[in-house]
C-alpha positions as CSV (number, residue, x, y, z in Angstrom):
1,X,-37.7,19.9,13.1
2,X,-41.0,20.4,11.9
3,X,-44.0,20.9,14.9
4,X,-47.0,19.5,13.7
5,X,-50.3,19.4,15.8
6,X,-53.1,16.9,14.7
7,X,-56.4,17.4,15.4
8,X,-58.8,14.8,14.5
9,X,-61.8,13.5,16.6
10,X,-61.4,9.4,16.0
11,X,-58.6,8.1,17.9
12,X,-57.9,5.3,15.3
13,X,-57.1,8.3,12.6
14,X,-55.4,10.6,14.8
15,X,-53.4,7.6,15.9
16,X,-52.5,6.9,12.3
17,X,-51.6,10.1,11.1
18,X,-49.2,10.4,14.2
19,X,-47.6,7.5,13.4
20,X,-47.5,8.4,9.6
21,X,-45.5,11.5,10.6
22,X,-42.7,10.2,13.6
23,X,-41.4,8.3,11.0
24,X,-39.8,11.0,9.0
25,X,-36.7,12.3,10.6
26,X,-38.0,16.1,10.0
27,X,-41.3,16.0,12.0
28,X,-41.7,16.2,15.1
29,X,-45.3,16.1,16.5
30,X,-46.2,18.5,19.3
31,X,-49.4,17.3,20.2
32,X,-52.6,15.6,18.9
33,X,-56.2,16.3,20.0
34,X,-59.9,15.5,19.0
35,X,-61.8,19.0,19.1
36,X,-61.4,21.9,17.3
37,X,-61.8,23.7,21.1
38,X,-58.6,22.4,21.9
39,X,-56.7,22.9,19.0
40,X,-58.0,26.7,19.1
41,X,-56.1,26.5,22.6
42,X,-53.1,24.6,21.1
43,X,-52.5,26.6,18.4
44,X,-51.8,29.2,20.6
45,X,-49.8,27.4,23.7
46,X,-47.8,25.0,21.3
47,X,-46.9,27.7,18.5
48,X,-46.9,24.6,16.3
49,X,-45.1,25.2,12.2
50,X,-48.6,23.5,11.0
51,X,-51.4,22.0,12.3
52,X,-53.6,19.0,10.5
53,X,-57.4,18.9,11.2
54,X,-59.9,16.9,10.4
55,X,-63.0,19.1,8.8
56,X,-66.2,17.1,10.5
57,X,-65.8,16.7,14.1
58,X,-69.0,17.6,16.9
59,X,-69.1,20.7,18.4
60,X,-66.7,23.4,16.8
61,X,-65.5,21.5,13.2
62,X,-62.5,22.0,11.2
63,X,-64.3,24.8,9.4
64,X,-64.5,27.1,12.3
65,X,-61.6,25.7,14.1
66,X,-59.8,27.4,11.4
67,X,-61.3,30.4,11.3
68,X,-60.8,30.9,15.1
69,X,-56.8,29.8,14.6
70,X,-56.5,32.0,11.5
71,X,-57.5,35.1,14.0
72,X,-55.7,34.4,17.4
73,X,-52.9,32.5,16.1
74,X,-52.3,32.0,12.6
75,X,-50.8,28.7,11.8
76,X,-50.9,26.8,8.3
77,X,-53.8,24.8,8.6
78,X,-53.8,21.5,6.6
79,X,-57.3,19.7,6.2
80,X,-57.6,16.1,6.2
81,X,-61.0,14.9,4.6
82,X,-62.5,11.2,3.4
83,X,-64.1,13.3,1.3
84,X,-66.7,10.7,1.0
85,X,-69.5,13.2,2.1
86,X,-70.9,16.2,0.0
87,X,-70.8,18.0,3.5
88,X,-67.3,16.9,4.6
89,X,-66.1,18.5,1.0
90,X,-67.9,21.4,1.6
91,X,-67.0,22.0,5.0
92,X,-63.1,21.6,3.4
93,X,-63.3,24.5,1.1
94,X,-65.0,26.6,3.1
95,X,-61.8,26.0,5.7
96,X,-59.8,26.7,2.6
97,X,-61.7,30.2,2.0
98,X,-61.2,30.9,6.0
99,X,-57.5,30.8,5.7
100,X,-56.4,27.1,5.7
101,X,-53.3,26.2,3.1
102,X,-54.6,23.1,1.8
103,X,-57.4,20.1,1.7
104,X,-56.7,16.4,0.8
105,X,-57.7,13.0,1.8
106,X,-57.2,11.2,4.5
107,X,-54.8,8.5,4.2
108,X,-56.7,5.3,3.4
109,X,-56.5,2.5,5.8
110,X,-52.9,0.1,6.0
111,X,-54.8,-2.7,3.7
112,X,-56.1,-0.6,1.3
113,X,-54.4,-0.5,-2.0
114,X,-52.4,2.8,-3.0
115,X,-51.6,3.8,1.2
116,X,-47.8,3.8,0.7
117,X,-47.6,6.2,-1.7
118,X,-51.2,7.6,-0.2
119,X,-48.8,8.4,2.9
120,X,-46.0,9.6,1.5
121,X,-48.2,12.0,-0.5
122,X,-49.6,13.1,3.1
123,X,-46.0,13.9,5.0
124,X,-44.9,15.4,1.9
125,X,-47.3,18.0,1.8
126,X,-47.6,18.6,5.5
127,X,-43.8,19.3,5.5
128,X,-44.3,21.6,2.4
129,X,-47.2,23.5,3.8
130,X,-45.3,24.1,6.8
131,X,-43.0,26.6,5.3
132,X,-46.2,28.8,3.6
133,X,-46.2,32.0,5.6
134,X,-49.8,32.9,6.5
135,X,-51.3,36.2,7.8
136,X,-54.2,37.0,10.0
137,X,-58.0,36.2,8.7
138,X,-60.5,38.7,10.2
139,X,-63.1,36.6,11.9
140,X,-66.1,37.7,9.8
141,X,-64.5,35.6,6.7
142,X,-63.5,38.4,4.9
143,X,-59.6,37.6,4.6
144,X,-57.0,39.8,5.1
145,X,-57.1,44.0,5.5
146,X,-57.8,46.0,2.8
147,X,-54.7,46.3,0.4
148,X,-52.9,49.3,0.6
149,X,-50.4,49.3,-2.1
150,X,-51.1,50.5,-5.6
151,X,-52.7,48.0,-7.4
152,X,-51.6,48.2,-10.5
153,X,-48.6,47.4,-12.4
154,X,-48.7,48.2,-16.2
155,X,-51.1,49.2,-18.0
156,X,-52.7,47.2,-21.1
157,X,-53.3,48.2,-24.6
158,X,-57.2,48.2,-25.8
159,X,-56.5,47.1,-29.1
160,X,-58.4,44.2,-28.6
161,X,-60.9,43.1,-27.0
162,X,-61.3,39.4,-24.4
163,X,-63.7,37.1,-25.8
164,X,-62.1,34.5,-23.3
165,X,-60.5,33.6,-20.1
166,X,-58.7,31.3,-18.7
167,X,-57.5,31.3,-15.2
168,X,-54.9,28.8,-13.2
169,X,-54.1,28.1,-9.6
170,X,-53.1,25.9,-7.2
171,X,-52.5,26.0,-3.4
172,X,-54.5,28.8,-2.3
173,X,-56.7,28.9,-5.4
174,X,-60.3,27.5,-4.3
175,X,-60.6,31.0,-1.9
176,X,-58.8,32.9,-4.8
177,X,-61.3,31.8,-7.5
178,X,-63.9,31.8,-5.3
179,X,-63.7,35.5,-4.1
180,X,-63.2,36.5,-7.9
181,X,-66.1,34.5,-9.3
182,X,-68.3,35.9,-6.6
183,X,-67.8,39.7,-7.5
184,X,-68.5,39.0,-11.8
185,X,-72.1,39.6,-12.5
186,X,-74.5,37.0,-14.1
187,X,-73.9,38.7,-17.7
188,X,-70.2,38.5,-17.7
189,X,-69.6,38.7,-21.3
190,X,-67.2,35.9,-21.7
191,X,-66.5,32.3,-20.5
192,X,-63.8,31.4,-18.0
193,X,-61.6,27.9,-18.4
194,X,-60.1,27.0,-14.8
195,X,-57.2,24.6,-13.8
196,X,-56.8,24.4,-10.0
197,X,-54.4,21.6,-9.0
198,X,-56.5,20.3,-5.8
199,X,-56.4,16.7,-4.3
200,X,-58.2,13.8,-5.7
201,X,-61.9,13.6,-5.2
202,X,-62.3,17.4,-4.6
203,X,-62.6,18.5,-8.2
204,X,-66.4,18.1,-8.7
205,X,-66.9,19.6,-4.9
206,X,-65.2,22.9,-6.0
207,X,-66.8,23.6,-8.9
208,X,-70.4,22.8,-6.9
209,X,-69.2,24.9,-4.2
210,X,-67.5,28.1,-6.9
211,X,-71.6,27.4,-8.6
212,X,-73.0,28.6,-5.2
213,X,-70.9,31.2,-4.5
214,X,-71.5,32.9,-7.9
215,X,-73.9,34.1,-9.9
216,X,-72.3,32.7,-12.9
217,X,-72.8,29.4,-14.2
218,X,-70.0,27.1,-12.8
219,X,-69.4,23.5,-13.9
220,X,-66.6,20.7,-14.9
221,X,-66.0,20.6,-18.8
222,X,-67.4,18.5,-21.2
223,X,-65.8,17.8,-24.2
224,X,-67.1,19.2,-27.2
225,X,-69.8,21.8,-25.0
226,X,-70.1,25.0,-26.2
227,X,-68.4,27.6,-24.8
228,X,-70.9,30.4,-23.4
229,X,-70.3,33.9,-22.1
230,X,-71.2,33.8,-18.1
231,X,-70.3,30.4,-17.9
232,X,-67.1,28.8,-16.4
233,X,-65.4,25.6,-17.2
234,X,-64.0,23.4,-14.5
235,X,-61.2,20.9,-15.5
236,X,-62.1,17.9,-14.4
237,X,-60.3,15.6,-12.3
238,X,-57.2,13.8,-14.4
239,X,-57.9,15.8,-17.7
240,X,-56.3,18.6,-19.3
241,X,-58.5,21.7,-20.3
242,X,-58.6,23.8,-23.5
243,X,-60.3,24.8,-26.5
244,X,-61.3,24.0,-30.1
245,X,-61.1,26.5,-32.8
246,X,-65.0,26.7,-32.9
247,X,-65.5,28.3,-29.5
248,X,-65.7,24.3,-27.7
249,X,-64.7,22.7,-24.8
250,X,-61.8,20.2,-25.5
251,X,-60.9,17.6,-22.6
252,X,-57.7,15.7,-23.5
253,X,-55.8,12.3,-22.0
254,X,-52.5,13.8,-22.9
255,X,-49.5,12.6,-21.2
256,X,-49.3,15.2,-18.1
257,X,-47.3,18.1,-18.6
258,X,-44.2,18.9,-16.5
259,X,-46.1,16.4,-13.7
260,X,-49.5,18.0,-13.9
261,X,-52.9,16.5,-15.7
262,X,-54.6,19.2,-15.6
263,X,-52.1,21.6,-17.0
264,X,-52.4,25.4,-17.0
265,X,-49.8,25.2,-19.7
266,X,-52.0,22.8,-21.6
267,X,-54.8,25.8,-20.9
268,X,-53.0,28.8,-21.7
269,X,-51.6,27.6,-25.1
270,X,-55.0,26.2,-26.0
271,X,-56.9,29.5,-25.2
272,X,-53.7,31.7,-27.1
273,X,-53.7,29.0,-30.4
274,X,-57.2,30.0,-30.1
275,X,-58.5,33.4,-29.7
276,X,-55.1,35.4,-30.1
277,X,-55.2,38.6,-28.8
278,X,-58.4,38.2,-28.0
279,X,-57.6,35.7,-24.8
280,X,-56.9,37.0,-21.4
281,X,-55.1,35.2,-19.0
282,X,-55.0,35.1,-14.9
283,X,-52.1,33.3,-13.4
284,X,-53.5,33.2,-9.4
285,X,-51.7,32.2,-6.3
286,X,-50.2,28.4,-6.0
287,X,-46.7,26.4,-5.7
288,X,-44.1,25.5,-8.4
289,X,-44.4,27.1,-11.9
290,X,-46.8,25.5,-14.1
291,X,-48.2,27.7,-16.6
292,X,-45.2,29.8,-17.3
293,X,-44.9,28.2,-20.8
294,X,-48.1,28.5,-21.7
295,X,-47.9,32.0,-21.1
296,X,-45.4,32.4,-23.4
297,X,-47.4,31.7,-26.0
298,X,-50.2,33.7,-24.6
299,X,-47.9,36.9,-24.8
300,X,-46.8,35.8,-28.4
301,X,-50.0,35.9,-29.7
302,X,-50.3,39.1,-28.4
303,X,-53.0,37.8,-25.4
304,X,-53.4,39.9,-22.3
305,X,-51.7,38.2,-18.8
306,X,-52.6,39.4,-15.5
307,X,-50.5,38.2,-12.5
308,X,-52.2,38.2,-8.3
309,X,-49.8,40.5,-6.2
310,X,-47.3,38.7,-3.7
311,X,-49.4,40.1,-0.8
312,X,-52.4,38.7,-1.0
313,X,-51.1,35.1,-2.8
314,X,-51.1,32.4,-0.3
315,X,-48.0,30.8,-2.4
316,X,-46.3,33.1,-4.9
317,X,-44.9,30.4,-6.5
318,X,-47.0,29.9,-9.8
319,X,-47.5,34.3,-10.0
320,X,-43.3,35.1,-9.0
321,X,-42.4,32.4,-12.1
322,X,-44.6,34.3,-14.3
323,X,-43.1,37.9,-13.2
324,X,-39.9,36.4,-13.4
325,X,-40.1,35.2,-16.5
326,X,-41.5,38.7,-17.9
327,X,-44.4,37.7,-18.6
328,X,-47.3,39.7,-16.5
329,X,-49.2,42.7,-18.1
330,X,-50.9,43.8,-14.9
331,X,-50.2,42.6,-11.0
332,X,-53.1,43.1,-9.0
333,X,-54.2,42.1,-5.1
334,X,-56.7,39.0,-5.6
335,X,-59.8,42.4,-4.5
336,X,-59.0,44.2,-7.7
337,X,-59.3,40.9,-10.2
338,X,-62.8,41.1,-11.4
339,X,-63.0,44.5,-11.7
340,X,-60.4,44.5,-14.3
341,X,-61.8,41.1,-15.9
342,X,-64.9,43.1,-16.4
343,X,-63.7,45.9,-17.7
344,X,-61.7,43.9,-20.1
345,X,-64.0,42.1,-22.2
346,X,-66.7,42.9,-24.9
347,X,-69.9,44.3,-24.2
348,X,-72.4,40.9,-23.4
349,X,-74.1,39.9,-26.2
350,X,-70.7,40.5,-28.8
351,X,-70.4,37.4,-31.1
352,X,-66.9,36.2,-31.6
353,X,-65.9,32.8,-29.2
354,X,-63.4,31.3,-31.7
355,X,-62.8,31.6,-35.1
């Protein structure tokens, strides 16, 4: 059985999310409160496999709830948002950089069209979260101890320099991206493409939030933009990401590939079809293995592929498929990322985006 504790501070959505998870077999729900004070005090007296919270509550919210339970008791922390509210979204991926698993919407009301497969979405993900094994958050935000372990693993030709980047991720990603975005400086020489798989109606949140955290420029694509050194492209909700051969954004309606629209298959063999050997890119922590294939093409063109370390990935899902498949350069711990991005590109101000 799977203990669940829900935290959520209206009783008519605590009450539905309960109901929403007895009726799977598998889940069992240890207790349900509505303050993040008490599910601090849960976490720890009920020991439960994963906890759901609601992000905007009075007193402590879901933000610092999690921060709290990430130190005294870490638990896979699942936040439930109506994302309806810039400040509830917000709130939501700051939990996510504090140590929580996952954000996603709330499940919409029994009348509203879409809530059967709305909460079968929900119990899936709560029982899938549940198995993610977390570590302990240091209260002042700063994530886990430093790594001790050698960072890296291979070491890359300089034949060629990065005029691009293109990075992927999915559970775990927002604090990932967000903790490597914040350590590039404003004249990063190259622009970044991102795919991060997130729940509806988050998209346009994150790439506010990953704008303010960073002194690059961070936005959604546009189709046909120019692509700009210091700048990084979001995908945007629904659409895949890539490139056009004269150093453009490209947003496509493509069927989705292997399940996913955005694809960071769909990113990686864009960038490598591209730029060549002149593309690097980052395959960052997340479930399930999309992006593998595109990496293959990355490597054939003779691109450069760098892999987070198991250790400091939330999920090693989407990074282990890659190292399986033989396809990272370098493995590094999420703290030694932009260092090596930086080192990796040309100097700020070198021409060359496309060809």
């Amino acid at each position: 059985m799977i203990r669940v504790l829900v935290v959520d501070d209206s009783v008519t959505t605590r009450g539905l999310l309960v109901r929403l998870l007895h009726a799977d077999a598998e889940v069992l729900v240890v207790g349900e409160v509505g303050s993040g004070s008490e599910a601090v005090a849960l976490a720890r007296g009920l020991a439960p496999d994963v906890i759901v919270m609601d992000v905007n509550m009075p007193g402590m919210d879901g933000f610092e709830a999690t921060k709290r339970i990430m130190f005294e008791a870490p638990t896979p922390v699942v936040i439930v948002s109506g994302v309806r509210a810039s400040d509830e979204v917000q709130l939501s991926l700051e939990a996510l950089r504090a140590g929580a698993v996952h954000a996603m919407p709330k499940p919409t009301g029994l009348s509203e069209p879409g809530f059967e497969e709305e909460s079968r979405r929900f119990v899936r993900t709560i029982k899938a979260m549940s198995q993610v094994k977390v570590v302990r958050r240091w209260p002042d935000g700063g994530g886990t101890p430093p790594h001790d372990a050698p960072p890296v693993v291979g070491v890359l030709s300089r034949d060629a320099d990065v005029r691009v980047v293109a990075m992927a991720a999915s559970t775990g990603g927002p604090a990932a991206l967000h903790r490597i975005l914040s350590e590039l400086p404003r004249d990063f020489g190259a622009p970044i493409l991102i795919v991060q798989h997130i729940s509806p109606g988050f998209t346009e949140g994150l790439a506010r939030w990953l704008d303010a955290g960073s002194a690059l420029r961070v936005k959604l694509g546009e189709d046909g933009e120019p692509l700009s050194p210091g700048s990084v492209y979001v995908a945007p909700e629904g659409r895949h990401l890539g490139v056009r051969s004269r150093g453009t954004v490209a947003l496509s309606n493509a069927a989705p590939v292997a399940g996913f629209r955005p694809s960071a298959t769909f990113l990686f063999a864009s960038v490598a079809a591209t730029f060549g050997t002149n593309c690097l890119a980052a395959m960052l922590t997340g479930m399930g293995h999309d992006g593998v294939e595109g990496l293959r093409d990355v490597k054939r063109v003779g691109g450069r592929i760098v892999v987070q370390d198991e250790a400091t990935s939330v999920i090693f899902g989407m990074p282990g498929a890659a190292i399986a498949a033989g396809l990272g350069d370098v493995v590094l711990p999420i703290s030694e990322i932009a260092a090596h991005l930086v080192q990796s590109i040309v100097p700020p101000g070198s021409s060359g985006l496309g060809t």
